[in-house]
TIRO-2110 file (N, C-alpha, C; in Angstrom, 1 decimal):
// TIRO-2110
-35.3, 100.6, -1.3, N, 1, A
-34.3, 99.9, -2.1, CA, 1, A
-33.0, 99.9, -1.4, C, 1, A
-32.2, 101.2, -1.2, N, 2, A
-31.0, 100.7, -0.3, CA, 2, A
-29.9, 100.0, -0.5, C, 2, A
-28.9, 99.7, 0.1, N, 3, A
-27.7, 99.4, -0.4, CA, 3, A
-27.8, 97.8, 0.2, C, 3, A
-26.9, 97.0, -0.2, N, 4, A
-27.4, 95.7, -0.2, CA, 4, A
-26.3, 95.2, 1.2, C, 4, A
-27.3, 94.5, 2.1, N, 5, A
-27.1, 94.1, 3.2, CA, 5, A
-26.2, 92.9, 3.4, C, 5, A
-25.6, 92.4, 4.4, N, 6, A
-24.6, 91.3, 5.0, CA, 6, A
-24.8, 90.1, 4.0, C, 6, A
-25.7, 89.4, 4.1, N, 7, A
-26.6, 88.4, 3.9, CA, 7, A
-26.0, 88.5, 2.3, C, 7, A
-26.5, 89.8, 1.7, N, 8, A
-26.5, 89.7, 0.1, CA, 8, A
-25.4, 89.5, -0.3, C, 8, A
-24.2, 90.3, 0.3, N, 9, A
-22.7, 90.1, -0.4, CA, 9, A
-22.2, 88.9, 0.1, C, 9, A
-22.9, 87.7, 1.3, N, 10, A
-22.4, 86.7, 1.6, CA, 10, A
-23.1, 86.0, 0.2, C, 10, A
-24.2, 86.2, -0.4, N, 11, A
-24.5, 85.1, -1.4, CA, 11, A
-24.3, 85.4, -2.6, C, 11, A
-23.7, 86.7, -2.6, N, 12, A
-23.0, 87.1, -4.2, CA, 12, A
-21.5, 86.5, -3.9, C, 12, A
-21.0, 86.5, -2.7, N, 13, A
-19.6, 85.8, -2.7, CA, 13, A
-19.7, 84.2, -2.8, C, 13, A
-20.8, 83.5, -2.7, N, 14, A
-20.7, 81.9, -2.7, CA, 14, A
-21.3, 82.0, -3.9, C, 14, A
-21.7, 82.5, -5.0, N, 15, A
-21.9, 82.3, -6.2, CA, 15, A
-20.8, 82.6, -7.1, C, 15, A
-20.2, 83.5, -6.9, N, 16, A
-18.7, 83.8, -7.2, CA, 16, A
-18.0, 82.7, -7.2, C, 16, A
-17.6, 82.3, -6.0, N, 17, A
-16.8, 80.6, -5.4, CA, 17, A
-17.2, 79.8, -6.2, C, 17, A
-18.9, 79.7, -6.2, N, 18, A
-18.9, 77.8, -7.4, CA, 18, A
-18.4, 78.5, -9.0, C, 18, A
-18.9, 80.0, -9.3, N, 19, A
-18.6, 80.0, -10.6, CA, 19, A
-17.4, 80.0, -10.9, C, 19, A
-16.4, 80.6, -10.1, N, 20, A
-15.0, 80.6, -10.8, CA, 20, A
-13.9, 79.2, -9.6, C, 20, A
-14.7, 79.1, -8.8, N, 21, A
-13.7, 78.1, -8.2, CA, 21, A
-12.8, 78.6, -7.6, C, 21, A
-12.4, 78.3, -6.6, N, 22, A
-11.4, 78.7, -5.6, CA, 22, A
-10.0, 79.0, -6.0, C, 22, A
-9.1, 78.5, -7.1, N, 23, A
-8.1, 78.8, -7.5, CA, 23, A
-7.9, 79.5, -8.6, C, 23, A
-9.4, 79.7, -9.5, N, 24, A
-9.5, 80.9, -10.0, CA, 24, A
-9.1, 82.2, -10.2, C, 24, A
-9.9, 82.6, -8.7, N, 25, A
-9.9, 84.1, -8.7, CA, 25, A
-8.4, 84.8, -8.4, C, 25, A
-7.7, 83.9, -7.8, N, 26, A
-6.1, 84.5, -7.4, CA, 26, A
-5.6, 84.4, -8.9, C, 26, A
-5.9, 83.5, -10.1, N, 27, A
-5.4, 83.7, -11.6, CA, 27, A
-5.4, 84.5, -11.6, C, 27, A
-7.0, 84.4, -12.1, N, 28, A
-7.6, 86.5, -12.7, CA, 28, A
-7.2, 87.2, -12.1, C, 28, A
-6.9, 87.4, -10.6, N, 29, A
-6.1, 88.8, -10.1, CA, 29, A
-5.0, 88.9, -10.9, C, 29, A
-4.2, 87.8, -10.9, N, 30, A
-2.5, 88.1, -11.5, CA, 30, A
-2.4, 88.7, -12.8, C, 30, A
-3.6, 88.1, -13.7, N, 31, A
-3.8, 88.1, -15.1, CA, 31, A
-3.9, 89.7, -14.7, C, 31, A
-4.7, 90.2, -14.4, N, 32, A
-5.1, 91.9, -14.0, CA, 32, A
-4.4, 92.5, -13.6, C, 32, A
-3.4, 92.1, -12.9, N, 33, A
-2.0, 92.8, -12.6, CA, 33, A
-1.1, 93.1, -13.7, C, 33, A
-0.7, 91.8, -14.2, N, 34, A
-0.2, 91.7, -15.6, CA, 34, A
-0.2, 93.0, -16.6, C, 34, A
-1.5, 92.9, -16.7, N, 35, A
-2.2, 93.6, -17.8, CA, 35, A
-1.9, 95.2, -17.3, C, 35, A
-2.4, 94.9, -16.4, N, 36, A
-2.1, 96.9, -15.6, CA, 36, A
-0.4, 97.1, -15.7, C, 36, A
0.7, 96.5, -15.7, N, 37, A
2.1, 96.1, -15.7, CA, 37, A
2.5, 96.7, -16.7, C, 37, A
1.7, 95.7, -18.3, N, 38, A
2.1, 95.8, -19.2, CA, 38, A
1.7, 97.6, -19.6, C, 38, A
0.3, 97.5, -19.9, N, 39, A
-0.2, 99.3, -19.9, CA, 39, A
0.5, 99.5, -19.3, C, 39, A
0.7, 100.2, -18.6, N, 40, A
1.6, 101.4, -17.7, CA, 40, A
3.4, 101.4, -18.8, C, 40, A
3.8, 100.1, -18.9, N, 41, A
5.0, 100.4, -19.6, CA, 41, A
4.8, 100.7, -21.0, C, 41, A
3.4, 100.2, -21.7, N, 42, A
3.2, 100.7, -22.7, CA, 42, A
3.7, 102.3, -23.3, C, 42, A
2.3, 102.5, -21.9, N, 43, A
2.3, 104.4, -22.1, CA, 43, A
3.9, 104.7, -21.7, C, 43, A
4.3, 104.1, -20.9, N, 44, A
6.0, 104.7, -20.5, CA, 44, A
6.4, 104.7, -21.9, C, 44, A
6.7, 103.7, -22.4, N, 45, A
7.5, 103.9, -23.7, CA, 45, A
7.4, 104.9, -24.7, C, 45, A
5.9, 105.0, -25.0, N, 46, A
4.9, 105.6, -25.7, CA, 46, A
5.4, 106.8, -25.4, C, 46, A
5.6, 107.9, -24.3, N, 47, A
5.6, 109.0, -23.9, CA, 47, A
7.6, 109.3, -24.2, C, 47, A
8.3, 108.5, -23.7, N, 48, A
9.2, 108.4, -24.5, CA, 48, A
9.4, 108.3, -26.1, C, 48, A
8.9, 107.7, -26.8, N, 49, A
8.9, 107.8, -28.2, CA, 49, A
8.6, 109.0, -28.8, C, 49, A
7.3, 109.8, -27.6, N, 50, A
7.4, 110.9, -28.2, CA, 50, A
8.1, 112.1, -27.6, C, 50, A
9.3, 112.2, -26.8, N, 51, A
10.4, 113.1, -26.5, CA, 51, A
11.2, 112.7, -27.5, C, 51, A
11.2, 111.5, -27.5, N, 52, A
12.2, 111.6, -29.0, CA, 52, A
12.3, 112.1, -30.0, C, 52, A
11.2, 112.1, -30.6, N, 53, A
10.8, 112.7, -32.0, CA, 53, A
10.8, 114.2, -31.6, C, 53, A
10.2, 114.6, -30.5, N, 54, A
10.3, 116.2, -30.9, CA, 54, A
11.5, 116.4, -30.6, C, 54, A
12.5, 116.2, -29.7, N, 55, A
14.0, 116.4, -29.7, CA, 55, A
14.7, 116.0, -31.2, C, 55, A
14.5, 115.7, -31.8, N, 56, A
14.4, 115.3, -33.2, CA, 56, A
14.0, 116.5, -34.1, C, 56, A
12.7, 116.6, -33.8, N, 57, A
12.7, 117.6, -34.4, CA, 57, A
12.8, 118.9, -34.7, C, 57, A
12.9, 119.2, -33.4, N, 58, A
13.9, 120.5, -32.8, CA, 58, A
15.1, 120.4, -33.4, C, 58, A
15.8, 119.4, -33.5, N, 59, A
17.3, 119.8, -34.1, CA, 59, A
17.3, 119.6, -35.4, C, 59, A
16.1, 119.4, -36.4, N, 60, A
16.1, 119.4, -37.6, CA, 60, A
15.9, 120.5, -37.7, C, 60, A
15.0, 121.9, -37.2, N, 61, A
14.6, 123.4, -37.3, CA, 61, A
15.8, 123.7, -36.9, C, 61, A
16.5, 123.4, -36.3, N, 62, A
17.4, 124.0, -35.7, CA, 62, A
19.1, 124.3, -37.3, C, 62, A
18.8, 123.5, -37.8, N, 63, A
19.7, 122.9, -38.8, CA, 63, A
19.4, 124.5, -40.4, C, 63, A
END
């Protein structure tokens, strides 16, 4: 069985090409960047939201 030779990833890449078309696949990368962009600032925010609240709530015990 083995790992798949020259030949095979040359004809998994030209089935690729007819199916998404040549100006495709630079889309979908960007789209996937995007997306990785947005996540990341999500969780940023998200991790901020929650220093806030417990700085919050520390000064409500604190009270």
């Amino acid at each position: 069985m083995g790992s798949f030779s020259m030949v095979h990833w040359l004809i998994v890449l030209v089935v690729v090409l007819l199916f998404f078309g040549r100006g495709k696949i630079p889309e979908l990368m960007g789209d996937v960047a995007k997306g990785i962009k947005n996540f990341k600032k999500g969780m940023a925010e998200d991790e901020s939201s929650d220093k806030a609240k417990t700085v919050e709530h520390k000064a409500d015990e604190a009270k």
